[in-house]
C-alpha positions in Angstrom: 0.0 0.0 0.0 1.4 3.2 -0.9 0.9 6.9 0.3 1.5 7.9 4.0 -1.7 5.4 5.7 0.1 1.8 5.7 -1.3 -0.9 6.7 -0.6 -5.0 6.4 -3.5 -7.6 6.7 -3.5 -9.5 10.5 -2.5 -12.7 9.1 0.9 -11.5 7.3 2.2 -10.6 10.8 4.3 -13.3 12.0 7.5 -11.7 13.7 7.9 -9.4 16.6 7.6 -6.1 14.4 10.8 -3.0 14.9 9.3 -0.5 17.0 9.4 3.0 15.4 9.1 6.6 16.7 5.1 7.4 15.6 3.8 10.1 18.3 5.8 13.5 19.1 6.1 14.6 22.3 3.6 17.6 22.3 1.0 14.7 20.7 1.2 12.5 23.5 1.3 15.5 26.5 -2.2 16.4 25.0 -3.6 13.5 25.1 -2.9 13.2 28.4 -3.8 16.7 29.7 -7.2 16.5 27.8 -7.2 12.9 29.8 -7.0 14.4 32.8 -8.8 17.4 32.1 -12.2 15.8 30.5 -11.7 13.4 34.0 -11.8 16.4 36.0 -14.5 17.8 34.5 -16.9 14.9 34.1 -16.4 14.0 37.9 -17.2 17.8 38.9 -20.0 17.7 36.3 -21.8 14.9 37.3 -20.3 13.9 41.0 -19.0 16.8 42.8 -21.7 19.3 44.7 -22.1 22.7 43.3 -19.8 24.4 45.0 -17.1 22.2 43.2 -18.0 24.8 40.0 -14.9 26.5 39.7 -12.9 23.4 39.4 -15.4 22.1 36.7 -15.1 25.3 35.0 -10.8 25.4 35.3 -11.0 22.3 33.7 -13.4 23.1 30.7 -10.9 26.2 29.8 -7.9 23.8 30.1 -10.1 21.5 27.7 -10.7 24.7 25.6 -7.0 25.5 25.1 -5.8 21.9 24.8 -8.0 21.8 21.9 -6.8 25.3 20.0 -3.3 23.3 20.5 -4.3 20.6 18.8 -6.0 22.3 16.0 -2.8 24.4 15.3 -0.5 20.7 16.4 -2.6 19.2 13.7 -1.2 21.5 10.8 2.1 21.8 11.8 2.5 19.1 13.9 5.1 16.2 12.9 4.0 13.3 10.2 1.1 11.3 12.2 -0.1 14.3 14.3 -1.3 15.7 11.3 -5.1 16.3 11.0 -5.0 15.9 7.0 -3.5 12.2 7.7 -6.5 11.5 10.0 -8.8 12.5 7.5 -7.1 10.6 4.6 -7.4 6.8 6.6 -10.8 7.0 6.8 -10.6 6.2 2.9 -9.6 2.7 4.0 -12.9 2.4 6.4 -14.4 -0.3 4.7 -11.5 -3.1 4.9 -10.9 -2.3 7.9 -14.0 -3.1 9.0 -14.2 -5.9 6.7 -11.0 -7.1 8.5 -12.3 -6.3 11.9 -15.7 -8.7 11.0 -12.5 -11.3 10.5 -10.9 -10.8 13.8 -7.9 -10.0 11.3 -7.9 -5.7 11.0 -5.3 -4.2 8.8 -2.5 -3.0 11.1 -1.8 0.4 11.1 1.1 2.7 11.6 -0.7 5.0 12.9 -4.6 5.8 13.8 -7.0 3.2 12.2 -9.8 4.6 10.2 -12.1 4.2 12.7 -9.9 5.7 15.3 -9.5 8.7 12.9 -13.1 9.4 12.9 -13.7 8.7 16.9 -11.1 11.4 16.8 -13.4 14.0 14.8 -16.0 12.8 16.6 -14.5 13.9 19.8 -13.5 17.2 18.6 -17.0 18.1 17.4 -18.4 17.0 20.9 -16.0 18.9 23.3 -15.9 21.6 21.1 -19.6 21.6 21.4 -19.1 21.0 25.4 -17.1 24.3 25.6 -19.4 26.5 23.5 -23.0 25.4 25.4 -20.6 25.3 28.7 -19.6 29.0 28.3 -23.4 30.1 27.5 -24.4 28.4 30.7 -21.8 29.6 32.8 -22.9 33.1 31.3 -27.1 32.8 31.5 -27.2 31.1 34.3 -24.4 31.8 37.1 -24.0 35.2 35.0 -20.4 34.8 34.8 -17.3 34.2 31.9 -17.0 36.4 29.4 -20.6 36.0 27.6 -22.4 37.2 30.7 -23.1 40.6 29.2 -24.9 39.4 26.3 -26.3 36.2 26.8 -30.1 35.6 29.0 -30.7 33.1 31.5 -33.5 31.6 29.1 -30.9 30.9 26.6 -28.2 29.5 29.0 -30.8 27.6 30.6 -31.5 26.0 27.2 -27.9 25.3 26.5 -27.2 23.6 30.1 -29.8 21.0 28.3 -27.4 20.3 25.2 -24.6 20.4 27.5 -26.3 17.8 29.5 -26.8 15.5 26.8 -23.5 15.9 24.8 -22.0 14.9 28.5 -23.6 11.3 28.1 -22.8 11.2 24.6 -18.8 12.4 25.5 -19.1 9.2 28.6 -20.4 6.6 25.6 -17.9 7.9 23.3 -14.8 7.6 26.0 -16.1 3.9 26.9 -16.3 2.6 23.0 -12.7 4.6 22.7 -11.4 2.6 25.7 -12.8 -1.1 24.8 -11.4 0.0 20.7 -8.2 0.3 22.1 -8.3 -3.2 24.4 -9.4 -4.6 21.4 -7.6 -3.5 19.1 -4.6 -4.3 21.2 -5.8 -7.7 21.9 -6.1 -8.6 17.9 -2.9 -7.0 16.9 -1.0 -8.0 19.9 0.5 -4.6 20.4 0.1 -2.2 23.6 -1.9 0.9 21.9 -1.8 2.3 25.2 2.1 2.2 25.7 2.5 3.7 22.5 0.9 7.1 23.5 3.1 7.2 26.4 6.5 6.6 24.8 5.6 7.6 21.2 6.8 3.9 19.1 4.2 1.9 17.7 5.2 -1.5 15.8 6.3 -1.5 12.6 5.3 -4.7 10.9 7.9 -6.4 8.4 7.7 -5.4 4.6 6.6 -2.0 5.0 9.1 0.7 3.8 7.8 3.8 5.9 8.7 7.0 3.6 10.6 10.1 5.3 8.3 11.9 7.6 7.5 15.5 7.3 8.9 17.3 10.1 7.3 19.7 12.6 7.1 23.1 12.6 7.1 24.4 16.0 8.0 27.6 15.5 4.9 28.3 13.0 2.9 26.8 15.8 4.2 28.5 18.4 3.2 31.9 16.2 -0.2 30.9 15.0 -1.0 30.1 18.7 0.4 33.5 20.0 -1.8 35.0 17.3 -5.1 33.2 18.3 -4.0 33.6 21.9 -3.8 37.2 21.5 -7.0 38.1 19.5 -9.0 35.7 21.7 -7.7 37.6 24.7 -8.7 40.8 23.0 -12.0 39.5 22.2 -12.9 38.1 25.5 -11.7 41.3 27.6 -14.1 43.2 25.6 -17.0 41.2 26.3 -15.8 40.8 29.9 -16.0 44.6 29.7 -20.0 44.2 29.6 -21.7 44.6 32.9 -23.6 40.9 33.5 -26.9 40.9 31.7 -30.1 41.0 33.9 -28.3 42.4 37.4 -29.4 46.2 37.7 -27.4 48.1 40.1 -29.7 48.2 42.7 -30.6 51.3 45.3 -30.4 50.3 49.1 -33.1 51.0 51.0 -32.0 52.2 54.8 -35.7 51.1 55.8 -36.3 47.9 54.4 -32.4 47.3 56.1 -33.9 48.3 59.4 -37.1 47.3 60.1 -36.8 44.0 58.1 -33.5 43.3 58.7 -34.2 44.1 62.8 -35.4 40.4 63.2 -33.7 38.5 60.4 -31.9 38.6 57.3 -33.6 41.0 55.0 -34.0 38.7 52.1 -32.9 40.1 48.5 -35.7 41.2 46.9 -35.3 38.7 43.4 -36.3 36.0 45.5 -39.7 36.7 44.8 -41.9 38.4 42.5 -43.7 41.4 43.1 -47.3 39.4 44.2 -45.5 37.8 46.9 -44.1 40.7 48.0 -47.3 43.0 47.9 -49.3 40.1 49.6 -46.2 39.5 52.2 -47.0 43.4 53.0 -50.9 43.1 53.1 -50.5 41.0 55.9 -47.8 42.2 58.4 -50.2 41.9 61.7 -49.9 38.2 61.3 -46.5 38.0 59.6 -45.0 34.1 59.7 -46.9 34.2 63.5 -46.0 37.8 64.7 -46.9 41.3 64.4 -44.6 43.2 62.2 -46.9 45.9 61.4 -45.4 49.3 60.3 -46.7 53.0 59.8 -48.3 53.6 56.4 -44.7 55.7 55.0 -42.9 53.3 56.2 -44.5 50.3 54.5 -45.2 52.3 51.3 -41.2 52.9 51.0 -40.2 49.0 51.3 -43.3 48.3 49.1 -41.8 50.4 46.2 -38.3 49.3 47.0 -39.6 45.3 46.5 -41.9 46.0 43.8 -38.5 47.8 41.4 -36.5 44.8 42.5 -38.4 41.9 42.7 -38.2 39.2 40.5 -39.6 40.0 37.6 -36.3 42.4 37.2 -33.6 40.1 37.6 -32.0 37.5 34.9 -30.3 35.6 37.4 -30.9 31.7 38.0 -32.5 32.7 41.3 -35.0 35.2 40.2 -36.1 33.0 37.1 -36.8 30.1 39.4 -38.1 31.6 42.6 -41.2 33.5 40.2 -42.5 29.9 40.5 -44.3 29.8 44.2 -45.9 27.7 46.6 -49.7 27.7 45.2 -50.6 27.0 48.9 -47.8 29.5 50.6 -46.6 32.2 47.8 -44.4 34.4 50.7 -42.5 31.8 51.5 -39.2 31.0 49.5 -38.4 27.8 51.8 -41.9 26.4 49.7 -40.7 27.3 46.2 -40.0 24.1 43.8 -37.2 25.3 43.2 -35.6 25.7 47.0 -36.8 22.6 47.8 -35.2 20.5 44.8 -31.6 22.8 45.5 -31.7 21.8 48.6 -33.3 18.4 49.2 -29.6 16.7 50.1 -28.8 19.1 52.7 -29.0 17.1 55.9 -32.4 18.9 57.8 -30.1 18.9 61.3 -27.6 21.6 59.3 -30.6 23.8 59.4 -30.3 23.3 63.3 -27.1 24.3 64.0 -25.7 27.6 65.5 -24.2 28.6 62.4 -27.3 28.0 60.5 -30.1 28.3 62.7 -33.5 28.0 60.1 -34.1 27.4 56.5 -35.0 30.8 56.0 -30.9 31.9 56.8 -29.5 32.3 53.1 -26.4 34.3 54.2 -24.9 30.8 56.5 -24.5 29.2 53.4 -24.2 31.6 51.0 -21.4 33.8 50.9 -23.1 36.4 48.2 -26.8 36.2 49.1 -26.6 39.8 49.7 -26.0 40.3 45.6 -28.6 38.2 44.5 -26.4 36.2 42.6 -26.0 33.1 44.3 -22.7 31.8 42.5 -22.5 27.9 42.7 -18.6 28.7 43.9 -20.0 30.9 46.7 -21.5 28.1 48.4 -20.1 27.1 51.9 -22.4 24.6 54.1 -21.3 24.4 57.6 -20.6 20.7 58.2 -22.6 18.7 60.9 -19.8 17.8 64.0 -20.3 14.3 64.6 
């Protein structure tokens, strides 16, 4: 077979093959990096409590510039790095498979067709993984550098695509890990060893042509180049105030009177009807008399009612608009408080630190933003 894809048919091996240098060095460290970085990430992702977000989102940027590497590694890269060499193999999917049906696949050099296009595959997926990751990190935790242009309805709707390109990354990974045991186990040949010292077999009778050499200095440049546009770029955006967080006016009364016997809740964390009936009924407020002169009331009615939910884009606003049919003041009755925080051990809510359901700020380094950032998070753990 001729051209830079060589392969032999399973039966014509019969000798111990010469191993041969196939994988550079800067091949092999990114596959091991985006190893370690797609681990990190899927355990955070689907594992790890919320507050493990800033570890899940280190790791989908290291994924992001792992894969710019490889893009510009895969044009300038040395002879089997190359993206174009990938691309060509899959010409030779159909013996392969034809062979594989045998238990007798072609032996190749370097990536199998079907290998080549698992590879695509996984390009397409994480690249997809980083783009629907950065539009939820922006709509919903309102953070990264989309946050000033992209909704909570929109990030909301990618966390769903993330979600499922996830399960599709996990199938992926397992068919990639049980091709490689058995392709190893047909060809008798440690796939696995070979991307961590670079040689791969070279069966007897092939005549492997001169390999183009890499380019690492055009690499390094077109790298500095995207680097430095995509910095550009994303300090502009992160420029952009986060969309759907006004810059909200204090009220000294609300602070006062509310605040006198407990936290005076933001006022996202409910829409304006709760609010207005919260304010109807202050002579029997949660069990006690809270009832206030007439100015007094009106000014923490019109502070609520210009930030109540209905004014706010963040996660907490959109969710919390959906009340208790039976107790619409309460925000320990929402849906959506109860499904947050349904694996919080009740006896935390006990505690000194904690002391009721109703304290956000115990847990919650930022509650008095509003924002509720999954990284802010900090539950007081029970002593045994």
């Amino acid at each position: 077979m001729t051209g830079r894809h060589h392969a032999i048919a399973g039966d014509e091996i019969s000798q111990p093959p010469q191993m041969v240098r196939v994988w550079d060095g800067p091949t092999r460290l990114f596959h091991w990096l985006l190893v370690a970085s797609v681990t990190i990430a899927m355990l955070t992702g689907f594992l790890a409590p919320e507050w493990w977000m800033g570890t899940h989102l280190f790791a989908g940027y290291a994924i992001v510039l792992l894969l710019a590497f490889r893009l510009v590694w895969g044009v300038f890269g040395s002879e089997y790095a190359r993206l174009i060499n990938l691309a060509r193999s899959t010409r030779y999917l159909g013996a392969y498979v034809r062979g594989l049906a045998l238990l007798r696949p072609p032996h190749y050099v370097g990536h199998n067709p079907v290998g080549a296009l698992m590879i695509f595959a996984f390009f397409g997926v994480f690249l997809g993984l980083v783009a629907t990751g950065l539009m939820v990190q922006a709509g919903e935790e309102k953070q990264g550098p989309l946050a000033g242009i992209v909704s909570y309805a929109v990030g909301h709707a990618a966390k769903q695509v993330h979600e499922i390109l996830a399960f599709a990354a996990l199938a992926m990974i397992a068919v990639h890990i049980a091709g490689v045991l058995v392709e190893s186990w047909l060809q008798n040949v440690n796939l696995t060893r070979g991307m961590i010292d670079g040689r791969m077999p070279r069966p007897r009778g092939f005549r492997i042509p001169t390999p183009r050499a890499a380019h690492p200095l055009a690499a390094g440049v077109v790298m500095l180049l995207i680097a430095s546009l995509s910095s550009a770029t994303l300090y502009g955006l992160s420029r952009m105030p986060p969309l759907g967080i006004p810059m909200i006016q204090e009220s000294a009364i609300y602070r006062s009177e509310c605040g006198a016997c407990h936290w005076s809740f933001h006022p996202s964390l409910l829409p304006r009807a709760s609010w207005a009936e919260m304010l109807t009924g202050l002579s029997e407020h949660f069990g006690e008399d809270a009832s206030l002169p007439d100015d007094k009331r009106a000014d923490i009615a019109r502070h609520l009612e210009t930030y109540a939910a209905e004014n706010w884009d963040t996660e907490a606003a959109n969710r919390l608009r959906a009340v208790s049919p039976t107790d619409p003041t309460r925000i320990t009755k929402t849906p959506f408080w109860i499904a947050k925080h349904r694996r919080i051990d009740p006896a935390t809510y006990r505690t000194a630190a904690v002391k009721s359901e109703s304290n956000c700020t115990a847990c919650h380094r930022d509650a008095e933003t509003g924002r509720f950032d999954d990284q802010a998070i900090d539950v007081p753990v029970l002593s045994k």
